[in-house]
N, C-alpha and C positions, 0 to 999 in steps of 0.2 A: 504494500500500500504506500509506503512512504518511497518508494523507488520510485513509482508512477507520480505521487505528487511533485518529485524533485524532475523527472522525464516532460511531466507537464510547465512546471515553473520555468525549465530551461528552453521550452520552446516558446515559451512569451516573453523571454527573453530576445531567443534569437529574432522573433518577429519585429519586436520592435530596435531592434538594433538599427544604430546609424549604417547606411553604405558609407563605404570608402571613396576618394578619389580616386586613383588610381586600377581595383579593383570593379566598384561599381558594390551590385548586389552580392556578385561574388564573394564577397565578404563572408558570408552570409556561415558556407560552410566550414570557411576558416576559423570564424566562429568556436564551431565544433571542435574541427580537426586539434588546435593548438591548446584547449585545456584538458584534451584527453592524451596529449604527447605529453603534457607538463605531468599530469597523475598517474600515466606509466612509469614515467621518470622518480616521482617517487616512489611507488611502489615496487621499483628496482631494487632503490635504497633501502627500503623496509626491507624486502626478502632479505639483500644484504644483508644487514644488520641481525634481523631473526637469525642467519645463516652462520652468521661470528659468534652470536648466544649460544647457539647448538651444540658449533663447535668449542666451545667452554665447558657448557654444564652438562650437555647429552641428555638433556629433558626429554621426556615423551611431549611435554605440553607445549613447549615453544619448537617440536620441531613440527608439530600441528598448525600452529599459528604461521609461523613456515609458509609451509602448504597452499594455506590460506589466501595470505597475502599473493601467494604467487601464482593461486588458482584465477584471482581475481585480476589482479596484471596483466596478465595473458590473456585476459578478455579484452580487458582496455586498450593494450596494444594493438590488439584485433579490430577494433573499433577503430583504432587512431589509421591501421593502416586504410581502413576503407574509405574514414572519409579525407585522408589523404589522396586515396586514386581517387574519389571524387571529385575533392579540390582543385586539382592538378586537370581533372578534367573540364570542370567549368572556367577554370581561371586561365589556363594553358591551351586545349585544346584536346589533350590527350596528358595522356602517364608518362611521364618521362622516366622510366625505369635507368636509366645511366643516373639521374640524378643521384649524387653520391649518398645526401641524407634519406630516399629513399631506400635503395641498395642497404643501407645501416639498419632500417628500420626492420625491412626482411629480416636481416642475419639477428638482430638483437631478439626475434621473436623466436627464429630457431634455435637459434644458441638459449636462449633462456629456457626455454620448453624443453629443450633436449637435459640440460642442468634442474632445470626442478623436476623432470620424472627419473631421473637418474637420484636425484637428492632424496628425494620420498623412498625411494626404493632400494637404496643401498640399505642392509642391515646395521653398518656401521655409522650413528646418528652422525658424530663427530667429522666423517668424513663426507658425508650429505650435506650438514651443514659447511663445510670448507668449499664445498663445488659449487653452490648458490650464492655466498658471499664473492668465491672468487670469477663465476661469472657475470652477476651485479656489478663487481667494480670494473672487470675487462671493457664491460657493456657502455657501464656511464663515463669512461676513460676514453672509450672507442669515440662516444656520440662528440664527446667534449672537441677532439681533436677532425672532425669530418668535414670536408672542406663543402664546401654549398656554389650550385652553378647556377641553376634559375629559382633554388629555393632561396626565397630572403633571408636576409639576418634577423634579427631582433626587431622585426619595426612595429613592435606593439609598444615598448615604451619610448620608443625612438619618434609615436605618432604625438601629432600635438592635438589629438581630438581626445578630451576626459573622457568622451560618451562611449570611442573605440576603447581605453585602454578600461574604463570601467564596466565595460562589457565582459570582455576577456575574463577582466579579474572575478565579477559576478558569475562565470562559466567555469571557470577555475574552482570554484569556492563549492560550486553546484555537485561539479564533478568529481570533485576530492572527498565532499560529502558522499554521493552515493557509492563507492569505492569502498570507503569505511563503512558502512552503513552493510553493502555485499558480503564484508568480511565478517563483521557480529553476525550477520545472519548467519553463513554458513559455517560460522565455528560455533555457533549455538546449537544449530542440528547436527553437529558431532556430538560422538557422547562425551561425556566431561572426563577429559585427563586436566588435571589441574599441572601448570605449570611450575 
């Protein structure tokens, strides 16, 4: 219920967003696209994280939470890739698949996917947890250094329209909410190992 109320909130949001100059309506799914790359992004860093825990304390409960987080990521990055090929299509023409940060966005979904069902599934937590921390950082290490052709840089704070930059941030906020919101839910219908 509350997923739908936040799905609903953020499409009245995107409705009533400003256009851009540059882009036009286009805007519209970038919108989208750029607060679901920013809550994959962190929830890189969360699995990370969870993933350095693990590998510490070998909890059953935080390598759960793990999981979780990472079950959940993987959606969102899924998400981000689409409405990236959609972006690219309304704004571009088509999918520029040479685009470098494109190309990153593929590899970080399989490399991550391939490190978190690897991570879940090794018997040894310690060493599950070491492969999701250490593909998290390779990943946000990766993105950090990716050089960008027709994808823009930064020009959400670099705009000088509040309505675009507080848009964005009001999509961010939306989407970073139902991300968490995915995660309690579905580590609630696990059964309870306490961490």
């Amino acid at each position: 219920m509350a997923l739908t109320g936040i799905a609903l909130l953020a499409s009245v949001v995107v409705w009533l967003a400003p256009a851009e100059r540059t882009l036009g309506q286009g805007i519209k799914i970038v919108y989208v696209h750029v607060p679901l790359i920013w809550t994959g992004m962190l929830g890189l860093a969360a699995a990370g994280v969870s993933g350095l825990l693990l590998a510490v304390t070998a909890r059953a409960g935080i390598q759960h939470w793990m999981q979780t987080v990472g079950w959940v990521t993987l959606g969102v990055l899924l998400a981000a890739l689409a409405t990236g090929m959609l972006a690219a299509q309304v704004n571009w023409g088509g999918v520029f698949w040479d685009e470098p940060l494109m190309i990153m966005l593929v590899r970080t979904i399989l490399v991550f996917a391939v490190a978190h069902l690897l991570g879940g599934w090794l018997p040894w937590k310690r060493a599950g947890g070491l492969l999701v921390a250490g593909a998290a950082l390779f990943i946000l290490a990766g993105i950090r250094f990716t050089t960008q052709v027709l994808h823009p840089g930064d020009a959400i704070s670099s705009s000088s329209s509040a309505e675009i930059r507080l848009t964005f941030a009001g999509l961010f906020a939306l989407c970073l909410l139902a991300a968490a919101l995915a995660v309690w839910y579905l580590r609630g219908r696990q059964t309870h190992i306490p961490i």
